[in-house]
Wavefront OBJ file of the C-alpha trace (Angstrom):
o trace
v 0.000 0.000 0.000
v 2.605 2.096 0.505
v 4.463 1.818 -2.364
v 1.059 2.780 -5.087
v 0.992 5.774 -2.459
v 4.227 6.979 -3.368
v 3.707 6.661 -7.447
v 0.699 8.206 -6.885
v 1.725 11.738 -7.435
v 3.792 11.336 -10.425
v 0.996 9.290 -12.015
v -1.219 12.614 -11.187
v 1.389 14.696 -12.371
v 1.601 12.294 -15.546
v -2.306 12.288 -16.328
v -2.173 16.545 -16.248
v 0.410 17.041 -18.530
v -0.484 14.477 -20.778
v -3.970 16.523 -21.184
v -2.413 19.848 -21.477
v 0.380 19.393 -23.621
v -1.988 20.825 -26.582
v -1.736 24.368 -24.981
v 1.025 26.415 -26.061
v 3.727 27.204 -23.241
v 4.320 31.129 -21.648
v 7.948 30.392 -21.784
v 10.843 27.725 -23.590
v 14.341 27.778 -22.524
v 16.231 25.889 -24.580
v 19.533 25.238 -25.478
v 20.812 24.677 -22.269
v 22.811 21.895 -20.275
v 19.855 21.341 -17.790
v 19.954 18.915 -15.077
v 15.986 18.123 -14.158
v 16.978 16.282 -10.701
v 19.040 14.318 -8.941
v 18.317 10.534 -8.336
v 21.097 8.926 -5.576
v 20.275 5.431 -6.968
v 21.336 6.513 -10.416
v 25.264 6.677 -11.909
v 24.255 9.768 -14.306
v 21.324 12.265 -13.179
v 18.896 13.220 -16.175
v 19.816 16.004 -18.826
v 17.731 17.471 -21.033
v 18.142 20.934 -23.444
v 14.839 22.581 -22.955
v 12.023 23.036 -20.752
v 8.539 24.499 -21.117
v 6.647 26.456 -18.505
v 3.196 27.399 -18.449
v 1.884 28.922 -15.222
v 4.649 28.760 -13.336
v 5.178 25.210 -13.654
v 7.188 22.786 -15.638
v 4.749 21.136 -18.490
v 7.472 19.582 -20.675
v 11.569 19.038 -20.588
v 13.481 16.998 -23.406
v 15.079 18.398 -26.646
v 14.599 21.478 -28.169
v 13.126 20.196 -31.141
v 10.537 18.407 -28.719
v 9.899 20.936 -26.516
v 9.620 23.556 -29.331
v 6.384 21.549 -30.202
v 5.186 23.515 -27.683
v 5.621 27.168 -28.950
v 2.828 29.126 -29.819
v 2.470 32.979 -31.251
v 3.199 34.447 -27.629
v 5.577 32.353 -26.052
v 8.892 33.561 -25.175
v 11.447 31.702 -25.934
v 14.738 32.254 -23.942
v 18.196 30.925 -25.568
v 20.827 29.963 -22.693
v 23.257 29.817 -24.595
v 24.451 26.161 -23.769
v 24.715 27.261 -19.978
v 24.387 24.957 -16.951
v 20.718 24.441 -15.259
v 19.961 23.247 -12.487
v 16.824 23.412 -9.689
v 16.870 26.165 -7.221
v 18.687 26.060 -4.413
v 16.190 26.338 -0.795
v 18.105 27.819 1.502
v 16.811 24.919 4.813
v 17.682 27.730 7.311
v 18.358 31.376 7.386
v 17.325 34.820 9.002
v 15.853 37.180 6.371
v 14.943 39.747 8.835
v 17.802 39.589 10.404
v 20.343 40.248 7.688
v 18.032 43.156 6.204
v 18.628 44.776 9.645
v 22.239 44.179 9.686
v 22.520 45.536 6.223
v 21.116 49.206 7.396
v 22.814 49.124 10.547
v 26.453 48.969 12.277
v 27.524 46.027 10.074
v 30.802 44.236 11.331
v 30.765 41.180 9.829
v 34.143 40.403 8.491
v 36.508 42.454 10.879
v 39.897 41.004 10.889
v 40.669 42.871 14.723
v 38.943 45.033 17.545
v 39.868 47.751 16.053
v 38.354 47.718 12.699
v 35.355 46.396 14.484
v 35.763 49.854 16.707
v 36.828 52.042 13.051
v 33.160 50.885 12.101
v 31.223 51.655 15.121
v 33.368 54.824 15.237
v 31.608 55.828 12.052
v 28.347 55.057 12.497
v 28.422 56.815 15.758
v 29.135 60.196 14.188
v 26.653 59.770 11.153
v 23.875 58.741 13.634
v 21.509 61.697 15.247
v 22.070 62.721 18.726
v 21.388 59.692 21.188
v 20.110 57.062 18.663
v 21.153 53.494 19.494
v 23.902 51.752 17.544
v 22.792 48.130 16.845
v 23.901 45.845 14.492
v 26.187 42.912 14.337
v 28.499 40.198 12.738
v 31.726 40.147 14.601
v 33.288 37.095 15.271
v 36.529 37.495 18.184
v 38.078 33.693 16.500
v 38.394 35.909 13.635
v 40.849 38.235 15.195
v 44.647 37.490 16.516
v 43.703 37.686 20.269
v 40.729 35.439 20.260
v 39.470 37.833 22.689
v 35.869 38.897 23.960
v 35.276 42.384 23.279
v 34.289 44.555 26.522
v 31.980 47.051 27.125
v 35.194 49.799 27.484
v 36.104 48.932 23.999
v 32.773 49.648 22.728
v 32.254 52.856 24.887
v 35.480 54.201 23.138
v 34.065 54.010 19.685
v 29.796 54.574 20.619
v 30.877 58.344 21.109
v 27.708 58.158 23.951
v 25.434 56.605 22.177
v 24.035 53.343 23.811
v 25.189 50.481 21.313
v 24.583 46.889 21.317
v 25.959 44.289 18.768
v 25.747 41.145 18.430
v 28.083 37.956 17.605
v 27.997 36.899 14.270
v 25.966 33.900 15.346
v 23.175 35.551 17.561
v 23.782 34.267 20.550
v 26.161 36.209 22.689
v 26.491 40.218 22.265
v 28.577 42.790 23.614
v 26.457 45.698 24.877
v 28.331 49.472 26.247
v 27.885 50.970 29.279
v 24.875 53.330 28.121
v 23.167 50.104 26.767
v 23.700 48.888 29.951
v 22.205 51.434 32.041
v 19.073 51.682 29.910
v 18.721 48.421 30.384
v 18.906 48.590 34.158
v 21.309 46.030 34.246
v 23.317 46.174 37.280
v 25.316 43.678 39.909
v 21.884 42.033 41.331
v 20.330 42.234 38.376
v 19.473 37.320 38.047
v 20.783 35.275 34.890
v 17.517 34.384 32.666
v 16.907 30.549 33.193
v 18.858 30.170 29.630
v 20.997 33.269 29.697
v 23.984 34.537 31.166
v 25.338 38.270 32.020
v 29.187 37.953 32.483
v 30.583 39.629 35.100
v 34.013 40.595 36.430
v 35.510 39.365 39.789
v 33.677 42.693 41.268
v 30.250 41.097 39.969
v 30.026 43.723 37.242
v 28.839 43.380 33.902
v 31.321 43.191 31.272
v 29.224 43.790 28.245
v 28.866 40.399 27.240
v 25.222 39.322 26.589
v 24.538 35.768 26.554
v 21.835 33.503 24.715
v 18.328 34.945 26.641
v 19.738 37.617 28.248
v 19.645 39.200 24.743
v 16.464 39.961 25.642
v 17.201 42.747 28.700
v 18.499 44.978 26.611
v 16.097 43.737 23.119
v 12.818 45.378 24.849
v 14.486 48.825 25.361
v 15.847 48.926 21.692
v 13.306 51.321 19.209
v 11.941 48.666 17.028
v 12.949 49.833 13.236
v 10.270 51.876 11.132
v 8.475 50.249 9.308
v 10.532 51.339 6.013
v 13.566 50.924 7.700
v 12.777 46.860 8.121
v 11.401 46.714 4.097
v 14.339 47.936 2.958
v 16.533 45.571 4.882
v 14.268 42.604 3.540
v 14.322 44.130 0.415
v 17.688 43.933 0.407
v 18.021 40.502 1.951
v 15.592 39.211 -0.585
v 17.852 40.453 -3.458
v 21.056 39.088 -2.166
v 19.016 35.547 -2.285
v 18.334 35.422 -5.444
v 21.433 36.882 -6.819
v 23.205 33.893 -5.606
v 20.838 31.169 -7.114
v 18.347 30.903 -3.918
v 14.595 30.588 -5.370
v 12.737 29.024 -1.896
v 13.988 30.144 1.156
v 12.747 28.481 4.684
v 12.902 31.574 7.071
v 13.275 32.337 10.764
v 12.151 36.098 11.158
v 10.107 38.279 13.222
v 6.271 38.392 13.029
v 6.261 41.930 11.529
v 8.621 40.665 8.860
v 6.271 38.411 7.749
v 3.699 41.189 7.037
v 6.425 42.884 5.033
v 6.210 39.546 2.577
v 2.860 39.174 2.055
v 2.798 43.178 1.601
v 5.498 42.532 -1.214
v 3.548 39.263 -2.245
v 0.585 41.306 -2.939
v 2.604 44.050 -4.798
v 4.004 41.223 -7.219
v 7.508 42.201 -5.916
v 8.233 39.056 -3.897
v 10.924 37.231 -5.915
v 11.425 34.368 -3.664
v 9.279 31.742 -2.223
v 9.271 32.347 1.068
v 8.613 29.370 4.080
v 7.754 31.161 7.432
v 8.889 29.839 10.591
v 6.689 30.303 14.073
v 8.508 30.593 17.561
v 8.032 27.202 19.287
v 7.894 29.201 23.030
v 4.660 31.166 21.825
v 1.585 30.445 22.996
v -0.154 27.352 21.399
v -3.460 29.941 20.904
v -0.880 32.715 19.260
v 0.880 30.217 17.522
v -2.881 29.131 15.425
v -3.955 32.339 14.624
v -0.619 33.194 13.453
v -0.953 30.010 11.325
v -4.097 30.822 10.258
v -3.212 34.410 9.414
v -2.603 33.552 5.467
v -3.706 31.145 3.451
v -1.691 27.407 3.611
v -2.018 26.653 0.410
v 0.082 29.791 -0.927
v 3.234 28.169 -2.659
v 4.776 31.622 -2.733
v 4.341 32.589 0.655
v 3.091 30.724 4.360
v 3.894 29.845 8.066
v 5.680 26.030 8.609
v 7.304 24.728 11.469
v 8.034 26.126 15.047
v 11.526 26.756 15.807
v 12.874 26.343 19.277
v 16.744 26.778 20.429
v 17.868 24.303 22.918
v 21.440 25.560 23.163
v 23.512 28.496 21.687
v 26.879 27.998 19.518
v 30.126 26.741 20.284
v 32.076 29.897 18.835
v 30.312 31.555 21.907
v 30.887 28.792 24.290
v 27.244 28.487 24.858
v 26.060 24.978 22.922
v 25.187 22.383 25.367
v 27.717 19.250 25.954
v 27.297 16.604 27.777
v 31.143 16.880 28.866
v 32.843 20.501 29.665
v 35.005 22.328 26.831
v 38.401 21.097 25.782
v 39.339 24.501 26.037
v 37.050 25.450 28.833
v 36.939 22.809 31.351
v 34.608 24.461 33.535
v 32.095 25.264 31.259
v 29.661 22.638 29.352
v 27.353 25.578 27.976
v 24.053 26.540 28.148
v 20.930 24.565 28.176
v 17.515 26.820 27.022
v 15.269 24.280 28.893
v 14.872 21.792 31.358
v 13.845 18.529 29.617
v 10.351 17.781 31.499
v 9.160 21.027 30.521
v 10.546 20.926 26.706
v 8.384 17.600 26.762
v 5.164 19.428 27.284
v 5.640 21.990 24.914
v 6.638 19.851 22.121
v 3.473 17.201 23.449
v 0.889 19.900 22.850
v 2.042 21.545 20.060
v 2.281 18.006 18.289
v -1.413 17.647 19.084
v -2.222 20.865 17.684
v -0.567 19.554 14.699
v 2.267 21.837 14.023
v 5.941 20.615 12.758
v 8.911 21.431 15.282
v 12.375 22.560 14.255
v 14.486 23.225 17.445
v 18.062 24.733 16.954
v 20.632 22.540 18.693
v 24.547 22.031 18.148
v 26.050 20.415 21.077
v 25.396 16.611 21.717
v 23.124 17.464 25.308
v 21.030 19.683 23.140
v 20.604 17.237 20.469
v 19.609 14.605 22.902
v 17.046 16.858 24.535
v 15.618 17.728 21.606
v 15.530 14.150 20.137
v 13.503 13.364 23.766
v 11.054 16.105 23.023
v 10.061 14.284 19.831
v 10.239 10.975 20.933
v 7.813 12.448 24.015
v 5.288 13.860 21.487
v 5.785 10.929 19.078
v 2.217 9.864 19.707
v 0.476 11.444 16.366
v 0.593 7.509 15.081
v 1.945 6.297 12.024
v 2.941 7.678 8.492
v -0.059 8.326 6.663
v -0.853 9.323 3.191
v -1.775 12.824 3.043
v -3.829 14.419 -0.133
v -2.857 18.142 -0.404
v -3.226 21.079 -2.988
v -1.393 24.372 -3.296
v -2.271 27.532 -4.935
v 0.331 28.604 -7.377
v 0.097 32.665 -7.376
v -2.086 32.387 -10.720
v -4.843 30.838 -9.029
v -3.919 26.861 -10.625
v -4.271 24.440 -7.900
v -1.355 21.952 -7.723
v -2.581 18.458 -6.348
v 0.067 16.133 -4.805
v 0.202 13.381 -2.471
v 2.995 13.099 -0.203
v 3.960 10.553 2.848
v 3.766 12.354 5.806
v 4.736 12.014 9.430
v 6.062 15.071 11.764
v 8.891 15.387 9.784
v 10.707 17.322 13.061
v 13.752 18.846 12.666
v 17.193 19.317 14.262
v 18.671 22.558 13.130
v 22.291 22.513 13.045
v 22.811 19.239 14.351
v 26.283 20.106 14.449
v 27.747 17.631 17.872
v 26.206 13.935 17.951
v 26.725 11.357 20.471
v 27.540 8.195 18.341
v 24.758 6.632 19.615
v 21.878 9.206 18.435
v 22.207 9.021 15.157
v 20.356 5.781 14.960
v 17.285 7.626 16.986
v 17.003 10.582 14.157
v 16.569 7.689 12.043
v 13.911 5.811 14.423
v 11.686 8.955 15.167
v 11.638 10.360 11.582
v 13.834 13.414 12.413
v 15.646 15.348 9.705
v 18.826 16.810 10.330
v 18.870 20.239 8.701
v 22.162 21.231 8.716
v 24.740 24.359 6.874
v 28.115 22.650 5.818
v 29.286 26.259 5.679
v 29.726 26.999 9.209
v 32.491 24.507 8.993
v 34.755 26.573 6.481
v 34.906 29.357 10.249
v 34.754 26.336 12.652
v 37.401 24.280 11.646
v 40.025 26.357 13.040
v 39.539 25.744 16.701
v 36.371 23.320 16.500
v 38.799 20.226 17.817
v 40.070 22.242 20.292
v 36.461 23.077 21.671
v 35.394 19.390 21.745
v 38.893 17.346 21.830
v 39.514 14.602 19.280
v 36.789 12.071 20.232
v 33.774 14.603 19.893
v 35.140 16.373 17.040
v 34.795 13.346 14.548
v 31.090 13.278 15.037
v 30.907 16.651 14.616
v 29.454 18.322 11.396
v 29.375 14.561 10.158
v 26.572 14.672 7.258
v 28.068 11.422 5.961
v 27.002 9.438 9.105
v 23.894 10.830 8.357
v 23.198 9.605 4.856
v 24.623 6.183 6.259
v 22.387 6.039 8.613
v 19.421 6.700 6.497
v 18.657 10.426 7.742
v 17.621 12.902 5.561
v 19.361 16.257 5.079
v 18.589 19.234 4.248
v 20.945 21.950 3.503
v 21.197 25.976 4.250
v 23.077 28.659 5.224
v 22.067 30.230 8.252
v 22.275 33.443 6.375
v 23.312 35.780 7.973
v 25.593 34.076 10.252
v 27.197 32.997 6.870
v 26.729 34.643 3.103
v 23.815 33.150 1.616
v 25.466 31.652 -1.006
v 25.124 28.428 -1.074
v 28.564 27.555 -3.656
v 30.745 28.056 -0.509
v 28.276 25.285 1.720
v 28.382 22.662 -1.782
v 32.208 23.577 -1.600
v 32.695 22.508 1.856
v 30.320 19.540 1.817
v 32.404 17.866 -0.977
v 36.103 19.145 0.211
v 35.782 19.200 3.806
v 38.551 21.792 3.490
v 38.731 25.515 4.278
v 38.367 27.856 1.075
v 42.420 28.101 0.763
v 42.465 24.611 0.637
v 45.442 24.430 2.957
v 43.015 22.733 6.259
v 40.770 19.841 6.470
v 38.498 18.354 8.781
v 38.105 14.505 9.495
v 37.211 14.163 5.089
v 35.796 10.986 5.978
v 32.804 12.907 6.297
v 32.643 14.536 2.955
v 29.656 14.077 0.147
v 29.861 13.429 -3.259
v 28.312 16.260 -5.363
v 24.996 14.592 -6.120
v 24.504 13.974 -2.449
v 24.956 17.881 -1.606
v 23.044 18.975 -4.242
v 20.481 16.895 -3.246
v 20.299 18.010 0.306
v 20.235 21.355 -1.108
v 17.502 20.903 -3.248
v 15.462 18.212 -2.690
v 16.093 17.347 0.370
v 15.179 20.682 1.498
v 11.788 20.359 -0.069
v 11.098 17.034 1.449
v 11.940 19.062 5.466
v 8.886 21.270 4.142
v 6.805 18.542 2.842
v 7.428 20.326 -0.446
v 9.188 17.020 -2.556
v 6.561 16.619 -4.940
v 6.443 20.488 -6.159
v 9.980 21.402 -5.767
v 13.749 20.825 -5.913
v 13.438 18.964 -9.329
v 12.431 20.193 -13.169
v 10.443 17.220 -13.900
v 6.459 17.794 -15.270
v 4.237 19.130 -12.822
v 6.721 21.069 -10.722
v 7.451 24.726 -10.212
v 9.678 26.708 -12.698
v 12.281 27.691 -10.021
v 15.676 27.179 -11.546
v 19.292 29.006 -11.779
v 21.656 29.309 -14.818
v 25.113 29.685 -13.984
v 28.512 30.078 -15.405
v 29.820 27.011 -15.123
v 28.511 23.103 -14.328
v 28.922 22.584 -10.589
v 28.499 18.774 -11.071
v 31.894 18.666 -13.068
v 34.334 21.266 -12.117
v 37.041 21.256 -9.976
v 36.016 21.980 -6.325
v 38.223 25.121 -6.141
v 35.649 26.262 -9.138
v 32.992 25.803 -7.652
v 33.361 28.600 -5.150
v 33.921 30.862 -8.451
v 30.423 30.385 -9.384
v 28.163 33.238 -10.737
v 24.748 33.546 -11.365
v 23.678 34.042 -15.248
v 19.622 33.837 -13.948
v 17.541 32.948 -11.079
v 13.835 31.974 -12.262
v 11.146 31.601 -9.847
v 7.740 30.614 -10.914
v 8.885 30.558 -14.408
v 9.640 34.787 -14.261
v 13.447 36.015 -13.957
v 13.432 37.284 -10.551
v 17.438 38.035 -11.246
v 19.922 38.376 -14.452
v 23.448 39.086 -14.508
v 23.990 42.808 -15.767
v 20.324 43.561 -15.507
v 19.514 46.396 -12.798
v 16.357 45.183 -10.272
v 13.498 47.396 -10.832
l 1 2 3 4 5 6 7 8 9 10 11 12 13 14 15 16 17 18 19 20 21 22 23 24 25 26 27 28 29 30 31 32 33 34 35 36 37 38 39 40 41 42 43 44 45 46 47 48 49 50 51 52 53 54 55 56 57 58 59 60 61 62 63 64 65 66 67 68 69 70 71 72 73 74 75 76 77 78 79 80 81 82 83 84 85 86 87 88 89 90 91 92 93 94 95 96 97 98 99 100 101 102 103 104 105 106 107 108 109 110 111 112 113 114 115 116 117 118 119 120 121 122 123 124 125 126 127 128 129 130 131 132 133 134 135 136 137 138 139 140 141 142 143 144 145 146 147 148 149 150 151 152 153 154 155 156 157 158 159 160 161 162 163 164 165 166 167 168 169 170 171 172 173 174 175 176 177 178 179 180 181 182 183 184 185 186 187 188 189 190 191 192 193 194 195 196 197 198 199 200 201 202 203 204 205 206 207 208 209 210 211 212 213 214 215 216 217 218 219 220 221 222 223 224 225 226 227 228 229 230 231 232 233 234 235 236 237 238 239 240 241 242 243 244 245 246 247 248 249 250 251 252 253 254 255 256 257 258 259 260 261 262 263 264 265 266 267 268 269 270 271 272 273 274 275 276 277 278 279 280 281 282 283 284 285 286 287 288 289 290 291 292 293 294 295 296 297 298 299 300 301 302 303 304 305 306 307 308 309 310 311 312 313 314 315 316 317 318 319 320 321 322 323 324 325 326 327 328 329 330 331 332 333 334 335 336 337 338 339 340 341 342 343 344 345 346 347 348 349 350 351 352 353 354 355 356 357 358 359 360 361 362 363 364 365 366 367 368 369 370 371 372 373 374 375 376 377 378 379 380 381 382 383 384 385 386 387 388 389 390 391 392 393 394 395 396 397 398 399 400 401 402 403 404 405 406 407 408 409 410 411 412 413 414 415 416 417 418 419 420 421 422 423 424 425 426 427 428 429 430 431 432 433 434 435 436 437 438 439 440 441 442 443 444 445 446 447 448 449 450 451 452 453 454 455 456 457 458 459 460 461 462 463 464 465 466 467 468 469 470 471 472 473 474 475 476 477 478 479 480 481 482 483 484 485 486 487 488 489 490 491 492 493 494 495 496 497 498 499 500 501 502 503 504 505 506 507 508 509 510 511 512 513 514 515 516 517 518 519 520 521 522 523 524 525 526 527 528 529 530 531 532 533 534 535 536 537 538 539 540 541 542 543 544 545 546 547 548 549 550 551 552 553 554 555 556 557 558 559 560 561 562 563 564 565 566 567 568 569 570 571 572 573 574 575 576 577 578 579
């Protein structure tokens, strides 16, 4: 039974093309080098020249002269030129609203030492009006030659006054100055959130440094941005996406950010798909309405999963190990939860039906999350699951998919040995960024020690152990670019290609372009509209410069973008300014 459920879509899929194939098509690209999928059982994915679209979906692929059987007096017909193809990437994981923000604001992403971090801040201070908060982010202290923490005196000598507050390239420590500080009301008796820290000096005075949910002392006295300060940021995000091939992206932002997309969906100027993430701590009544806010079936735009953190990041120190540091001994990081009451939570929003992603890198956190599924497992068996989407020109798109919870560990970046057998047994994906090991493998072994380190980042044992992945960026903890994460996954070695890390562990390049395509659809129950070019599937594709499947690795993280179609429109083309 099973099995007929799982050819049922493409016999669907088959039936409606076969009965439409009459109709002319909007659009034919042709003469291209166009690979429609990737199938891991296969030596040799599929390659065709040409594919037709007609309302935003694929209706034919094969050879020009085939496909051309489709023209009629209005369709376009787009020559690539002989240029590589391939499905859009969907970005599994990144923070839309978040880079926007960082893109108007004290952006320090990149700094090679304090003080070009402080040069920066030093700048924006005297541009800004008269008492305005400096906020922003993207430094990164294992970046700079004293591996230091910044303090709250180094940022007072660059904030000129104003309060300022930035945070860690990864979100989850930030250094706030003494006038941030005060308006916060943070002082020596001020408690640690349960899942937070304040660090202190031997005095018991804060230092500046913010960690995990402390964040949040100083978040609530912040101005929130106007609202056309935050569409430009997303605005901005949004471009840099699809300029780098990214045509779905599955997002974690801020309910107001949302509103921004659908206000942009409804303008026509939306020119990614767009996969909203919930917060798992809301309440479960919130977190319906929320869900119920836009319409589900919206391919272009609608809420998913919750997302909860269970730990913070091991450049801060802050992920969750079940043993201390190996260059902190007295510190095993920070837990977000304690496990009886992560149980709950994850039990009733299960029963209200909602898919859970929760953030976790170090091998405690992965266990607690991976009890918090096992604890709400109780939904019953996989079941066959009828569903239709509305393309934005109205045509419903009917699939059938096999369905479950499909949970989710984000990151997933520290595994005991002996859990990744229990991804496998409760369903769980592990949704994971191979970029963040291009910055982490230069003091990731020291932070875990030798034994650790081997299961760490390890998206081989994964496939080997028959767990899905599903690849992203974290944009914009990392560019969004997802050549350098493809890159990494096949190399295991930094972009100079003078380090490794434990290459066991690498992919071959059908695997990561799976995870990056297909496999991201399938963590948003989105396998049988997206990810591949066959019949019956949305027109979201890139054209590049060169063939990612058959360069040299080094090449790969050379690659431009000639195109990025989404919905069968060109959302993005090399040379041609955005509207």
């Amino acid at each position: 039974m099973k099995a007929i459920l799982l050819l049922f879509p493409s016999l669907l899929i088959s039936a409606c093309v076969s009965a439409q194939t009459a109709t002319p098509a909007d659009t034919i690209y042709f003469h291209g080098n166009i690979l429609t999928g990737v199938d891991l059982e296969a030596a040799q994915p599929q390659r065709v020249s040409a594919i037709a679209v007609r309302g935003g979906v694929v209706v034919a692929s094969g050879t020009d002269a085939d496909v051309k059987k489709l023209q009629g007096a209005s369709t376009k017909m787009v020559d690539l030129g002989g240029a590589f193809v391939m499905p859009g990437f969907n970005d599994a994981h990144a923070h839309l609203g978040d880079a926007g923000r960082i893109k108007l604001s004290v952006d320090v992403t990149g700094t090679k030492s304090l003080a070009e971090m402080q040069e920066r801040v030093k700048a924006a201070a005297q541009a800004a009006a008269p008492g305005a908060w400096l906020t922003g982010g993207g430094w990164d202290h294992t970046l700079w030659a004293s591996k230091t923490l910044p303090t709250k005196a180094d940022l007072d000598a660059a904030a000129g006054g104003h309060p300022a507050f930035l945070v860690r390239v990864d979100g989850h420590i930030a250094i706030a100055n003494t006038a941030a500080l005060n308006a916060a009301g943070i002082t020596k008796t001020t408690p640690d959130p349960q899942g937070g820290k304040i660090d202190r000096d031997a005095n018991g005075v804060a230092t500046g440094i913010i960690r995990e949910t402390a964040q949040a002392l100083i978040d609530k006295v912040i101005p929130p941005p106007t609202p056309e300060l935050r569409r430009r940021g997303i605005e901005l995000a949004l471009a840099d996406a699809v300029e780098h091939g990214v045509t779905s992206v599955q997002d974690n932002s801020d309910w107001e950010d949302f509103l921004v997309y659908e206000q942009l969906e409804k303008e026509g100027k939306l020119p990614a798909r767009i996969s909203e993430w919930l917060p798992f701590n809301a309440s479960v009544d919130l977190l319906k309405q929320h869900r119920a806010y836009h319409p589900a079936d919206d391919a272009m735009l609608h809420t998913t999963m919750l997302k909860g953190f269970m730990d913070g990041s091991l450049g801060s120190r802050t992920a969750a190990l079940k043993a201390p540091y190996g260059d902190d001994p007295g510190n095993s990081g920070i837990p977000r939860y304690q496990q009886a009451q992560l149980n709950q939570m994850a039990i009733e929003r299960a029963q209200a039906g909602f898919q859970m992603g929760f953030h976790a890198i170090g091998d405690r956190a992965v266990s607690m999350a991976l009890d918090a599924f096992a604890a709400a497992q109780g939904s019953g068996p996989l079941k066959a699951d009828m569903q239709t989407m509305r393309a934005p020109n109205g045509r419903k798109i009917i699939h059938a998919t096999l369905t479950g919870s499909r949970n989710r560990i984000e990151h997933s970046q520290v595994v005991d040995p002996a859990d990744f057998a229990r991804y496998k047994q409760l369903g769980v994906i592990a949704s994971m960024q191979p970029n963040h090991l291009l910055t982490d493998m230069n003091w990731a072994e020291q932070r875990l020690g030798p034994d650790r380190a081997k299961y760490a980042y390890a998206w081989k044992s994964f496939l080997d152990a028959g767990v899905p992945l599903a690849f992203g960026t974290d944009y914009p903890v990392e560019p969004i670019t997802p050549y350098r994460g493809v890159y990494c996954a096949v190399t295991r070695m930094n972009e100079a290609g003078t380090q490794t890390y434990f290459p066991e562990q690498k992919l071959t390049i059908w695997q990561a372009i799976y995870a990056y395509t297909q496999g991201s659809a399938y963590a948003e129950f989105a396998e049988s509209r997206k990810g591949k070019l066959a019949n019956g599937y949305l027109a979201d594709f890139v054209v590049l410069d060169r063939d990612i499947t058959s360069v040299a690795p080094p090449e790969i993280l050379r690659t431009q973008v000639l195109r990025t179609v989404v919905n069968g429109q060109t959302v993005y083309q090399a040379g041609v300014k955005a509207r």
